[in-house]
N, C-alpha and C positions, 0 to 999 in steps of 0.2 A: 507791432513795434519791436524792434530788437533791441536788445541789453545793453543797456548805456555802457557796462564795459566791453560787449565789441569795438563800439565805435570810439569807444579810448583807447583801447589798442591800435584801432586803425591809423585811429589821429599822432600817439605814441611812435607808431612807426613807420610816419612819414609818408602815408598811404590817402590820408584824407586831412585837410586843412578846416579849420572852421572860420568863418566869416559871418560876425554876428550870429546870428539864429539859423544858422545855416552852413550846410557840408559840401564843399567842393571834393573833388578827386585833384589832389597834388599830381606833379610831374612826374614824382617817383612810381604812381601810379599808373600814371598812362604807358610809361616807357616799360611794365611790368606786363601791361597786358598785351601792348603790341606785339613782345617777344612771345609769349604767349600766343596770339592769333599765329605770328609766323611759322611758330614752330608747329603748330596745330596745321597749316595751310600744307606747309612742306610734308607732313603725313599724311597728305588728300582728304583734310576734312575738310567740308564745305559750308563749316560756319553761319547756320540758318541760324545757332543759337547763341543768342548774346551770352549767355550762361556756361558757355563754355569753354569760351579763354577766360572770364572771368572765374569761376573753377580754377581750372589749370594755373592762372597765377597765382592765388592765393593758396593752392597748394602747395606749390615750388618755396612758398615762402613759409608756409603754415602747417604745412604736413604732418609735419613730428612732432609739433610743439604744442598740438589743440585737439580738442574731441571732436567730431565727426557734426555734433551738435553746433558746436560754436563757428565752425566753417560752414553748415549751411545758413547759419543767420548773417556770417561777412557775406557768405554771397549774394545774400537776399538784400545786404545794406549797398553794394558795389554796383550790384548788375545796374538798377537805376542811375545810378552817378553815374557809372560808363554812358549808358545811351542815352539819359535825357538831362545830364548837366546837375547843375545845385539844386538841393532840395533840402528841406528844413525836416530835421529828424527830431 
């Protein structure tokens, strides 16, 4: 389970919404990762791994501002939202 303040940062910035007992992925989200896949596509990656734009966005955004620790537990809290939707955290 990852640290209730990842997912309040996420939620803080506009990365993840809560609905009831449960965590969507915002727009501001989707439009973060898509740029993300694009730019990832445009350098011939082949995107087998969900985790990989989701990485790379939360880098772009997260990079400098966070340990190494706490951006693998966004990732770990994202990658599900991106592929399979709302899920109760």
């Amino acid at each position: 389970m990852p640290e209730l303040h990842v997912i309040e940062r996420l939620v803080a910035d506009g990365f993840v919404r809560r609905v009831a007992d449960r965590c969507l992925p915002a727009d501001r989200w989707h439009a973060a990762v898509a740029r993300a896949a694009s730019t990832l596509l445009l350098r011939g990656e082949e995107l087998e791994d969900l985790r990989v734009p989701v990485a790379w966005a939360l880098t772009e955004r997260y990079g400098d501002s966070t340990s190494d620790d706490e951006l693998v537990e966004m990732v770990a809290v994202m990658t599900p939202l991106t592929g399979l939707g709302p899920r109760s955290l």
